[in-house]
Kinemage of the C-alpha trace (Angstrom):
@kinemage 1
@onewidth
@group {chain A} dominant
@subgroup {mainchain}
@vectorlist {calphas} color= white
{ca unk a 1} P 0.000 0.000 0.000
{ca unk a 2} L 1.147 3.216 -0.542
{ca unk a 3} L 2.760 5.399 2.222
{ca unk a 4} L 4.064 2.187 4.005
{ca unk a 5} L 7.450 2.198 2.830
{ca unk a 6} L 9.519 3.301 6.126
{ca unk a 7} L 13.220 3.146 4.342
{ca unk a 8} L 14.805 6.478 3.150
{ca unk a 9} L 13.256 7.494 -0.133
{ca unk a 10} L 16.670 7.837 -1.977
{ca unk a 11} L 16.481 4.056 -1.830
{ca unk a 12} L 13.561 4.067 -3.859
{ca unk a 13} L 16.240 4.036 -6.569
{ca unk a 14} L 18.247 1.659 -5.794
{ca unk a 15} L 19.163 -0.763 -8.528
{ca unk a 16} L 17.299 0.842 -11.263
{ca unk a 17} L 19.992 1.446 -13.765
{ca unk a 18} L 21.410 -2.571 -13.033
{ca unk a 19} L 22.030 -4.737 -10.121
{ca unk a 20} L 26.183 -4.260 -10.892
{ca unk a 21} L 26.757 -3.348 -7.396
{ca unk a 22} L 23.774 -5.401 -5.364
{ca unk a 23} L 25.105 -6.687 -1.980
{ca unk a 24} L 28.120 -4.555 -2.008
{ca unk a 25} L 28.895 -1.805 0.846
{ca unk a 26} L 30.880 1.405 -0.209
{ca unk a 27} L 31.889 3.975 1.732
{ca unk a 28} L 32.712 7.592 0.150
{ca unk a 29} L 35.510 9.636 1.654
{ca unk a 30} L 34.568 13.571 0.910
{ca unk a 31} L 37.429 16.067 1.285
{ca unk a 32} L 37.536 19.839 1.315
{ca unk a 33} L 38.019 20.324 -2.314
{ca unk a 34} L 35.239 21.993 -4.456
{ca unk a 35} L 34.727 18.978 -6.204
{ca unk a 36} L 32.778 17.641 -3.207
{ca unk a 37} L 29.832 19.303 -4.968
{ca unk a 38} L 30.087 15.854 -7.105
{ca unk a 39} L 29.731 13.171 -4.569
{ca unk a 40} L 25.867 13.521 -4.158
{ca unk a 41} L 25.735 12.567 -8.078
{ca unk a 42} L 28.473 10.120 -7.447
{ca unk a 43} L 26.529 8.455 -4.762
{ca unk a 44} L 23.128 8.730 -6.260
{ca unk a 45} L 24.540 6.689 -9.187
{ca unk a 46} L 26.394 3.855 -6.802
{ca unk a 47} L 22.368 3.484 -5.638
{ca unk a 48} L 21.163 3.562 -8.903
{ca unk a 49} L 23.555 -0.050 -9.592
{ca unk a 50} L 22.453 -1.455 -6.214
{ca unk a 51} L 25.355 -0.209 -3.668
{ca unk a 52} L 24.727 0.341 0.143
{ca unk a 53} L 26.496 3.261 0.609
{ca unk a 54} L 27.774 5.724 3.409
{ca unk a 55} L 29.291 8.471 3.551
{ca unk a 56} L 32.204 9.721 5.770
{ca unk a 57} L 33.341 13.793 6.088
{ca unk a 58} L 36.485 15.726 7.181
{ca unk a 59} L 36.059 18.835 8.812
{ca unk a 60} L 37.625 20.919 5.974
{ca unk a 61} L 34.636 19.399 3.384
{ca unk a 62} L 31.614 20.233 5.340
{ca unk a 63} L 32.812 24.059 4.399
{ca unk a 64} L 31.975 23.024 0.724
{ca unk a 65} L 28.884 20.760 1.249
{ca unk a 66} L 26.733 20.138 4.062
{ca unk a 67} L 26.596 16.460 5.779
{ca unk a 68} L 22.453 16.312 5.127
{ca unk a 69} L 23.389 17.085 1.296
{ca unk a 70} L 25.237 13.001 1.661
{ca unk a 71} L 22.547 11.966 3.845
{ca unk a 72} L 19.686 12.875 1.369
{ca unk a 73} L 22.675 11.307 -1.460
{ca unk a 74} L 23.485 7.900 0.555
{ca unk a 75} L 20.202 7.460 2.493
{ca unk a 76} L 22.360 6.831 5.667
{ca unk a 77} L 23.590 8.279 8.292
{ca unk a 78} L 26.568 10.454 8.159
{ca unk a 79} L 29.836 9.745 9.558
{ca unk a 80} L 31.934 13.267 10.767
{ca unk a 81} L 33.472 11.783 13.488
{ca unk a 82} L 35.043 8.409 15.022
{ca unk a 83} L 32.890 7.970 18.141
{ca unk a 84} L 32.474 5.198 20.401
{ca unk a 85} L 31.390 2.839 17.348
{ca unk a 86} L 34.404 2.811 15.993
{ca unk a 87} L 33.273 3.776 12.458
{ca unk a 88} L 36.428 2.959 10.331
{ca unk a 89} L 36.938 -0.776 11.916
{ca unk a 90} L 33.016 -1.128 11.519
{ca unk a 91} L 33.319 -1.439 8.095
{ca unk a 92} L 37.615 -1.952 7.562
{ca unk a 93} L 38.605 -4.535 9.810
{ca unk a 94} L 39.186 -7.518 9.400
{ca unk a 95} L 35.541 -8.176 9.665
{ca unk a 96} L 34.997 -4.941 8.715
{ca unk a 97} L 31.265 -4.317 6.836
{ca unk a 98} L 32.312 -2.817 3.457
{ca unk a 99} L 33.740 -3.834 -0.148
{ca unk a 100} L 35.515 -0.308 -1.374
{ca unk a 101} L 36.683 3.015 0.567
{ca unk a 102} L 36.167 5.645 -2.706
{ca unk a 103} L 37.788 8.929 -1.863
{ca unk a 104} L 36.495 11.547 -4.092
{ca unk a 105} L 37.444 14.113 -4.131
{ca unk a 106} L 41.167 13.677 -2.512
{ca unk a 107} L 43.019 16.794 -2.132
{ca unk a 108} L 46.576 16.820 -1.893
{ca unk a 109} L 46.833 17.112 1.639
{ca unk a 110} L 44.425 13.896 2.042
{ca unk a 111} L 46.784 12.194 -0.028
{ca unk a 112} L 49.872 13.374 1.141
{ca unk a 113} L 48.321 11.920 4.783
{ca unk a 114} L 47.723 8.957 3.361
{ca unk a 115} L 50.963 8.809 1.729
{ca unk a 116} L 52.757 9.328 5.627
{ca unk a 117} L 50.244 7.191 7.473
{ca unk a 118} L 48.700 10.080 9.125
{ca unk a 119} L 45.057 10.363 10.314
{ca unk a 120} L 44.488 12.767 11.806
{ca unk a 121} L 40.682 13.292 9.430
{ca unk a 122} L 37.747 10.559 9.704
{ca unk a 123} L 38.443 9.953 6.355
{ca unk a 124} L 42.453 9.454 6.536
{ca unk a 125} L 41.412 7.273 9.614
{ca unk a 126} L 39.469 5.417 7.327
{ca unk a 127} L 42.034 5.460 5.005
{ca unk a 128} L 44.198 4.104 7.333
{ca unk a 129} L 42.185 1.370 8.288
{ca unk a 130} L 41.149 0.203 5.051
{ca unk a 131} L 44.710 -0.156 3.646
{ca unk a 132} L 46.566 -1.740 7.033
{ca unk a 133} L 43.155 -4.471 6.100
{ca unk a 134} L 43.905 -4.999 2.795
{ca unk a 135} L 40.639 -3.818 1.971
{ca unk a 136} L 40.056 -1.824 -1.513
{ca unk a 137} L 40.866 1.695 -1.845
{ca unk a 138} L 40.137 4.087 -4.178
{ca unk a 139} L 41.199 7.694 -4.626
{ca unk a 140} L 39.779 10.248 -7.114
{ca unk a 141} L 42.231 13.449 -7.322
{ca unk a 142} L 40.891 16.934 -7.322
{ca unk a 143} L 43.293 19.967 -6.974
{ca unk a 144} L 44.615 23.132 -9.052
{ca unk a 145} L 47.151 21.735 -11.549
{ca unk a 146} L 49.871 23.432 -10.245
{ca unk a 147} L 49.425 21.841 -7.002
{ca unk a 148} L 48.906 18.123 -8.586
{ca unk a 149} L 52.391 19.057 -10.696
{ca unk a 150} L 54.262 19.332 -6.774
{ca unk a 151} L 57.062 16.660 -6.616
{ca unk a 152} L 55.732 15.769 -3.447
{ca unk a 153} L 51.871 15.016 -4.616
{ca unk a 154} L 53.421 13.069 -7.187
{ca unk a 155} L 55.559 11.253 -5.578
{ca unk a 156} L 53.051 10.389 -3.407
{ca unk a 157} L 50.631 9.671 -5.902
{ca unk a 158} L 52.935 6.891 -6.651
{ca unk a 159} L 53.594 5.439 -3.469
{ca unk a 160} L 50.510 4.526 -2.998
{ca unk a 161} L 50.002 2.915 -6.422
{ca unk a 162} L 52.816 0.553 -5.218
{ca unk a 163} L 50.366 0.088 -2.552
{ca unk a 164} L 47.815 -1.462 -5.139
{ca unk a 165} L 45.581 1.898 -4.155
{ca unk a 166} L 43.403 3.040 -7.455
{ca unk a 167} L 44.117 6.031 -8.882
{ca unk a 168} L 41.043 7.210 -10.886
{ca unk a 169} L 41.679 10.391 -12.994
{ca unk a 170} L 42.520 13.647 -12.740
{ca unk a 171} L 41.189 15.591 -15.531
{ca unk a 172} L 43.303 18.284 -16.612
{ca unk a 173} L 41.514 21.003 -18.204
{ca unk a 174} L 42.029 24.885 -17.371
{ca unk a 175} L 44.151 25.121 -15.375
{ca unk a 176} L 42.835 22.378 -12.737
{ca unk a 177} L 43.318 18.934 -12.067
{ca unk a 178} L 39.305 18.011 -12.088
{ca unk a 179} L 37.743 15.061 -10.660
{ca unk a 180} L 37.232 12.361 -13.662
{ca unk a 181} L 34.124 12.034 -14.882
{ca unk a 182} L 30.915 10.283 -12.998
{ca unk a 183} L 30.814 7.517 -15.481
{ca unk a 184} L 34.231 6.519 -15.053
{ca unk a 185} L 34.235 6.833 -11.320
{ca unk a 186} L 31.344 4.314 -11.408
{ca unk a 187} L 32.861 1.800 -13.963
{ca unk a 188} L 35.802 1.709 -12.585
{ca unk a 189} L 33.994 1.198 -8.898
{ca unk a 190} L 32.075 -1.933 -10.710
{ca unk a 191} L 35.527 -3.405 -12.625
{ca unk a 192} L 36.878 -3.350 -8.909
{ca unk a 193} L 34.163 -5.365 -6.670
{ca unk a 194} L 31.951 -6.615 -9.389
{ca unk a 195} L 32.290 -10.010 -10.351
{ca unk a 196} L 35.769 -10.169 -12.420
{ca unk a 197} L 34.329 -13.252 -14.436
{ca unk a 198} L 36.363 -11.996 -17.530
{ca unk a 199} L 39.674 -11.384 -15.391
{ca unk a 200} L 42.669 -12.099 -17.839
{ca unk a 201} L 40.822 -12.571 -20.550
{ca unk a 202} L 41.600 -9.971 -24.318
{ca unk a 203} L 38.883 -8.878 -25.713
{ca unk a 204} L 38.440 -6.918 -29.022
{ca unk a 205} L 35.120 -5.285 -30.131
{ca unk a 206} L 33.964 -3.767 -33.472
{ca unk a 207} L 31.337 -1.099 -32.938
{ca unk a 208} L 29.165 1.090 -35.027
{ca unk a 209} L 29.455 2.004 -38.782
{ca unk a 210} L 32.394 2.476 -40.887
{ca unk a 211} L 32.355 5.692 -43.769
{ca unk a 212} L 33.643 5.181 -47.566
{ca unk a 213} L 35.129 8.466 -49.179
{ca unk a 214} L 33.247 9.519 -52.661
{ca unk a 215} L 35.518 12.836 -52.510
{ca unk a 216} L 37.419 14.790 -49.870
{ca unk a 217} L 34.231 16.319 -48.619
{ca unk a 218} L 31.531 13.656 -49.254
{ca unk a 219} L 31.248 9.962 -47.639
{ca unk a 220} L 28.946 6.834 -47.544
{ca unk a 221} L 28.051 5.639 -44.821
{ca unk a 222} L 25.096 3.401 -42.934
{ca unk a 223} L 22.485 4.889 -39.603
{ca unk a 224} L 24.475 2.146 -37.296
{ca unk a 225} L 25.414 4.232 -34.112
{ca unk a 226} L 27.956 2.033 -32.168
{ca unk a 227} L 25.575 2.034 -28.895
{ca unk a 228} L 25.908 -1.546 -28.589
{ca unk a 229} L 29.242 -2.116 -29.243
{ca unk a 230} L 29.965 0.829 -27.174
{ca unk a 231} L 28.087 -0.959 -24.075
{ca unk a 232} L 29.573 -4.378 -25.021
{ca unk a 233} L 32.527 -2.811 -24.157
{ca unk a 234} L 31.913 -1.398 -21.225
{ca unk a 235} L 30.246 -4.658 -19.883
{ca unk a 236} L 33.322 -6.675 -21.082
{ca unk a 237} L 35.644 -4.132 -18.984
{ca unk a 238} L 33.517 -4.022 -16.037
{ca unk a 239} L 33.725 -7.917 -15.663
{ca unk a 240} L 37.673 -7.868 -15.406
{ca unk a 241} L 39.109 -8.329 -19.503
{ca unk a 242} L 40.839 -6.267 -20.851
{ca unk a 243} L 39.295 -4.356 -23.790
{ca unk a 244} L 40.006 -2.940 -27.042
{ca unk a 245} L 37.633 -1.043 -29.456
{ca unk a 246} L 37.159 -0.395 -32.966
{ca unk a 247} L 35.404 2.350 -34.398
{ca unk a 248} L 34.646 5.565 -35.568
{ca unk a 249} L 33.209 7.128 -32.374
{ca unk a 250} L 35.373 8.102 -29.065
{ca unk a 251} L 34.235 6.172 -25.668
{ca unk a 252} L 36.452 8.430 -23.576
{ca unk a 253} L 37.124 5.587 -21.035
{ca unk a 254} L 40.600 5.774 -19.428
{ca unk a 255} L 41.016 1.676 -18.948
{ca unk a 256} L 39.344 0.846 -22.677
{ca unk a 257} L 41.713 0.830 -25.664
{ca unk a 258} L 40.222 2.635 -28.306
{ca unk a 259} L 41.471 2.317 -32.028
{ca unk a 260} L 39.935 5.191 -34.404
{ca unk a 261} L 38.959 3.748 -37.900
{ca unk a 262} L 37.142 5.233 -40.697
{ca unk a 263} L 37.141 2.946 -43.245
{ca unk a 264} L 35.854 -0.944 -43.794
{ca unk a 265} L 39.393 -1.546 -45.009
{ca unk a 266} L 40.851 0.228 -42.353
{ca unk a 267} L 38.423 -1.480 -40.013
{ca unk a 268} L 40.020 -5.203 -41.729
{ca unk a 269} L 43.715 -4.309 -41.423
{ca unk a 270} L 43.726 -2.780 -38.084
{ca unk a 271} L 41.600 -5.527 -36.359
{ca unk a 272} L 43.789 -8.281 -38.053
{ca unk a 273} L 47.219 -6.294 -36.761
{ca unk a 274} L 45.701 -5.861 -33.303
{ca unk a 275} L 44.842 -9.017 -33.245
{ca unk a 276} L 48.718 -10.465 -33.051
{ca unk a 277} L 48.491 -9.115 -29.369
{ca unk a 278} L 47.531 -12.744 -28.189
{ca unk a 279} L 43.293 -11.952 -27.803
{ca unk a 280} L 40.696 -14.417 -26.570
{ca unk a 281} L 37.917 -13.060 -27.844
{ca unk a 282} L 36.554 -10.767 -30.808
{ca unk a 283} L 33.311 -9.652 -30.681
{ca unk a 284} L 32.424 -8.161 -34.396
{ca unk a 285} L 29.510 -5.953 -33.789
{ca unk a 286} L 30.155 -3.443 -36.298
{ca unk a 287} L 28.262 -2.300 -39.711
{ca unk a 288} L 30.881 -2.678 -41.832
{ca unk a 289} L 30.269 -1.213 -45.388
{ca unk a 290} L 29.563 -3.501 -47.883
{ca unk a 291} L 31.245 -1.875 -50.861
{ca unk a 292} L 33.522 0.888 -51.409
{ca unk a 293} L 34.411 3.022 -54.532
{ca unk a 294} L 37.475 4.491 -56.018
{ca unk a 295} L 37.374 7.846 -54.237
{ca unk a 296} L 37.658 11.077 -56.200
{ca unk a 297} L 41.236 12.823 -55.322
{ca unk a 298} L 38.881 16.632 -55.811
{ca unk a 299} L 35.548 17.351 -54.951
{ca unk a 300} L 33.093 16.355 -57.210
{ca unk a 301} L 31.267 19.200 -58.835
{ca unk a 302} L 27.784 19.085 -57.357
{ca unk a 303} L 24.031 19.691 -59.752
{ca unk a 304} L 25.033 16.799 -62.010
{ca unk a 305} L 23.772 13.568 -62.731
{ca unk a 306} L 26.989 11.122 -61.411
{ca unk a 307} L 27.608 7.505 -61.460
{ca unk a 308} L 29.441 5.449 -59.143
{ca unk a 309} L 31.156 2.171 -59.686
{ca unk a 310} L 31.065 0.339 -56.434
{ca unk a 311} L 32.756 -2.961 -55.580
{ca unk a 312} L 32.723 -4.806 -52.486
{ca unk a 313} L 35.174 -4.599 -49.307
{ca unk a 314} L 36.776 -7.064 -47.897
{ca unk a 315} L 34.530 -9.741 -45.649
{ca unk a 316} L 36.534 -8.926 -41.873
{ca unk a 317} L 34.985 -12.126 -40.159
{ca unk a 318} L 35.844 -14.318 -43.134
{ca unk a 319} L 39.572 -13.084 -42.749
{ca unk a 320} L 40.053 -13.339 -38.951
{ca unk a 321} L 38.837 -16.697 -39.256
{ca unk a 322} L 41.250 -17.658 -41.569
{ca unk a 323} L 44.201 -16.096 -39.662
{ca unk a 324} L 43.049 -16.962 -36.006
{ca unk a 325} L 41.036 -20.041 -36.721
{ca unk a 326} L 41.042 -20.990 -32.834
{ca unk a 327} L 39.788 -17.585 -32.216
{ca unk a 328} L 36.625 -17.179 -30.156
{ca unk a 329} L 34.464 -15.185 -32.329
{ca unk a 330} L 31.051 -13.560 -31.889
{ca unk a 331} L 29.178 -12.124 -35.117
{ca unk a 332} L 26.440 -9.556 -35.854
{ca unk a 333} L 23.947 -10.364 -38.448
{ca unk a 334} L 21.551 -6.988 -39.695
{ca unk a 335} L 18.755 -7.406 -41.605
{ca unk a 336} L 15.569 -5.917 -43.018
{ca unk a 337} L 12.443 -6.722 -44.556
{ca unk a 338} L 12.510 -10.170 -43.583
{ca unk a 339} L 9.952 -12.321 -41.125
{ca unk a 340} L 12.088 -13.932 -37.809
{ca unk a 341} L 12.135 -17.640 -39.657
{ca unk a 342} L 14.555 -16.273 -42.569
{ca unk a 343} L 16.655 -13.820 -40.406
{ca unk a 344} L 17.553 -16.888 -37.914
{ca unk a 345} L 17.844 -18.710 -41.213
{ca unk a 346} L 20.521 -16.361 -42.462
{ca unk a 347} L 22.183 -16.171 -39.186
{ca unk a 348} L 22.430 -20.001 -38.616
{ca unk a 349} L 24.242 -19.920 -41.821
{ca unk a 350} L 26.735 -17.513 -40.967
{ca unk a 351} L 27.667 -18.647 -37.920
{ca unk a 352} L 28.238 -22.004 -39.965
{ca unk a 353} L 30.166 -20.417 -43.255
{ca unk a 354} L 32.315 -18.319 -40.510
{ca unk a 355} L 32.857 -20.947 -37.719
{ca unk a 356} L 31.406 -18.746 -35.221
{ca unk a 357} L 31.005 -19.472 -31.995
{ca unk a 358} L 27.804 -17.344 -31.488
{ca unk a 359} L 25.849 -14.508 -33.795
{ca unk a 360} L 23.266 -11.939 -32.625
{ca unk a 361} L 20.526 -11.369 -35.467
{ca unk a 362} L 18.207 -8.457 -35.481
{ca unk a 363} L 15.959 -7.371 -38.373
{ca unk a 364} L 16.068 -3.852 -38.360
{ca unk a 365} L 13.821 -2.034 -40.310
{ca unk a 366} L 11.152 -1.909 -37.182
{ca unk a 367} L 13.759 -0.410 -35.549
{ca unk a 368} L 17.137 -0.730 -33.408
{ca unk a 369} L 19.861 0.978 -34.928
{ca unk a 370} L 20.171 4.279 -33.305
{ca unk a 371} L 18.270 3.485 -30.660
{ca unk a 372} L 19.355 2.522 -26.833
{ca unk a 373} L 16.974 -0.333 -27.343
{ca unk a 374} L 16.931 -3.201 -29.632
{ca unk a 375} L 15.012 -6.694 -30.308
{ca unk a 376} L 17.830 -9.601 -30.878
{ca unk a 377} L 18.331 -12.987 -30.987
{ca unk a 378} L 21.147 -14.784 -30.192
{ca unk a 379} L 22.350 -17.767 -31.468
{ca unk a 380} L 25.445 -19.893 -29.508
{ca unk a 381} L 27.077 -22.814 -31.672
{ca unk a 382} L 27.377 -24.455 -28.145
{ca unk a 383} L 24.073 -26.821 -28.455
{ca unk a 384} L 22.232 -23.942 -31.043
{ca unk a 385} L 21.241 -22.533 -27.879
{ca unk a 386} L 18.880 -19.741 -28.880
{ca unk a 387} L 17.674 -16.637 -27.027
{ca unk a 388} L 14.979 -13.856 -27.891
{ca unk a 389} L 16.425 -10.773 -25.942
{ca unk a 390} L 14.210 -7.214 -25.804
{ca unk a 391} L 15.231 -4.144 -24.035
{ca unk a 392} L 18.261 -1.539 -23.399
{ca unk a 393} L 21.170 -2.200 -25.035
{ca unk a 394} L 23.086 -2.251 -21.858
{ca unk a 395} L 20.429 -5.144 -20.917
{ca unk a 396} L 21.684 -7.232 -24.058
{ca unk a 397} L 25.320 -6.249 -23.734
{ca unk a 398} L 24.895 -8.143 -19.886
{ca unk a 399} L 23.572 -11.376 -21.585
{ca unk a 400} L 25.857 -11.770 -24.595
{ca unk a 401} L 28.649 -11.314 -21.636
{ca unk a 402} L 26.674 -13.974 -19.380
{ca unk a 403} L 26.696 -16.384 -22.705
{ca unk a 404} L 30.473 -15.769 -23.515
{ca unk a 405} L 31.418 -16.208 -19.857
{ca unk a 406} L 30.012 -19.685 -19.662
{ca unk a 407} L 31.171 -20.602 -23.034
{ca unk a 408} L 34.460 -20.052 -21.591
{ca unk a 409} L 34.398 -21.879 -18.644
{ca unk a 410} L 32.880 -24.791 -20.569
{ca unk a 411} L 35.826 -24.960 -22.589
{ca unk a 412} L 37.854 -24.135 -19.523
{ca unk a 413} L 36.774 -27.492 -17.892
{ca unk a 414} L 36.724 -29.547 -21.076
């Protein structure tokens, strides 16, 4: 019934953008930079994946926000001071309550406490704690760049690295050494303390649409926007592997390799060089032009009738095969105009012309491509397991990684 709910209503979102960070306990260290004004979105969107979290204050930060502004954020209590429940062993013992101690922002005097051992801060205390536990740490920079360019904050910086302490960030734009962005602070929270099913493993996506030069000004090019292999990506990398991407777009995510492309060829060589780094998987979502033309060197004078010869590109999954033929490979299949009999049809036969180990199939002239949500079906070679998945691309991102994760432990314990 409504009005019975008696927890805080900043629960009420809890898990709504995934279930990443269900069961886990974080606890946010704010310091007295300005970039404190942050941590309320950063701790709305640890909710938003599941997280319990808490917050805990120096003196020197409730100057820049108040401790109600993190207790509206967290829906908990605030910590300001180590009282007579002895907060930082509470929850970074050794049977201490939480997963992750996040400190963001840091300033350089929190980190330069750190750095000595001193805590003399509930948050340094916590600090302390946490790292004499062997418990996770992680540290978000925020200063003036001048500051963050001190010998000292950099060789402290670095000391604590050797400590296996996460450095996320800085930004340096303007002058300042900002806090990194809210999307990479939260990745990088869920690659730490999520489930690192994928540790170890390579990785290498294709995403989104490649372009064809007519002239130095024109191209040819398809409406794929790269949304899913962008979140393949990102799901890969949050489960542990290291990841690699393809395309024409920029993710902007410190830990992901990104390769820029623009054309199918392009697309071809570079994935087939890349791929001599030793990779375990390669996940070919991209709309890779079909065919290409013989590109004019000037622009072509426009009000005219004009003809263009086209001939086709080079088939990408067709080579890798050839070159990598132990390769786990996952392919895309696009079609349109066609009922869901003949598109599995077509895909069944890929996956058997390419030796694939799984395809995803989607007939998309109802929809999908540019969208953030998509109707697939999946196809594994393992058994022709099939599955009909609907929703957010993020959502099928999660279950193409759930289907290569078991594929690999399969032939892990074969």
């Amino acid at each position: 019934m409504s009005g019975t709910r008696k927890e805080h209503p900043t629960l009420w979102i809890r898990s709504t953008v995934s279930s990443s960070l269900e069961g886990r306990t974080i606890i946010i260290g704010v310091t007295g930079s300005i970039a404190a004004v942050r941590t309320v979105e950063i701790a709305r969107e640890l909710v938003r994946r599941g997280a319990d979290v808490y917050a805990v204050m120096s003196e020197a930060s409730m100057w820049i926000i108040n401790p109600m502004s993190m207790h509206y954020a967290t829906g908990n209590d605030v910590i300001t001071d180590i009282t007579g429940e002895v907060e930082h062993v509470k929850y970074f013992g050794n049977m201490g309550e939480a997963d992750l101690l996040l400190i963001a922002p840091a300033t350089a005097n929190t980190i330069g406490k750190i750095a000595a051992g001193i805590d003399d801060t509930p948050v340094t205390t916590f600090a302390t704690t946490a790292i004499g536990a062997g418990k996770p740490v992680m540290i978000v920079p925020a200063m003036h760049e001048d500051m963050y360019d001190h010998p000292a904050v950099i060789e402290n910086i670095e000391k604590i690295k050797d400590w296996g302490i996460y450095i996320i960030g800085p930004r340096l734009e303007e002058g300042i050494a900002k806090i990194a962005n809210n999307d990479e602070i939260v990745l990088e929270v869920e690659r730490t303390i999520s489930k690192n099913i994928l540790s170890g493993k390579k990785i290498l996506i294709t995403s989104g649409s490649t372009s064809e030069p007519i002239d130095p000004i024109r191209i040819m090019t398809n409406r794929a926007s790269g949304k899913t292999g962008e979140e393949l990506a990102l799901e890969a990398y949050r489960r542990g592997a290291d990841v690699t991407i393809v395309h024409r777009n920029t993710l902007g995510f410190a830990g992901i390799k990104e390769i820029y492309v623009e054309t199918a060829s392009q697309m071809t060589e570079d994935v087939l060089s890349e791929l001599k780094d030793s990779y375990d998987i390669l996940i070919s979502s991209a709309a890779i032009a079909d065919y290409t033309i013989d590109a004019s060197a000037k622009k072509i004078k426009s009000g005219e009738e004009l003809c263009l010869k086209f001939r086709p590109t080079r088939k990408l999954i067709k080579e890798v095969r050839n070159a990598y033929p132990h390769l786990m490979m996952i392919g895309f299949k696009a079609e349109a105009g066609v009922d869901t009999k003949e598109l599995l049809r077509r895909a069944e036969k890929t996956l058997e012309d390419c030796s694939l180990d799984m395809i995803v199939a989607n007939e998309v002239s109802e929809g999908g491509i540019g969208k953030d949500s998509n109707v697939v079906n999946l196809i594994n070679a393992e058994g022709k397991k099939r599955l009909h998945i609907e929703g957010k691309k993020s959502l099928i991102a999660n279950i193409i990684m759930d289907e290569i994760a078991a594929t690999l432990l399969k032939k892990d314990n074969k």
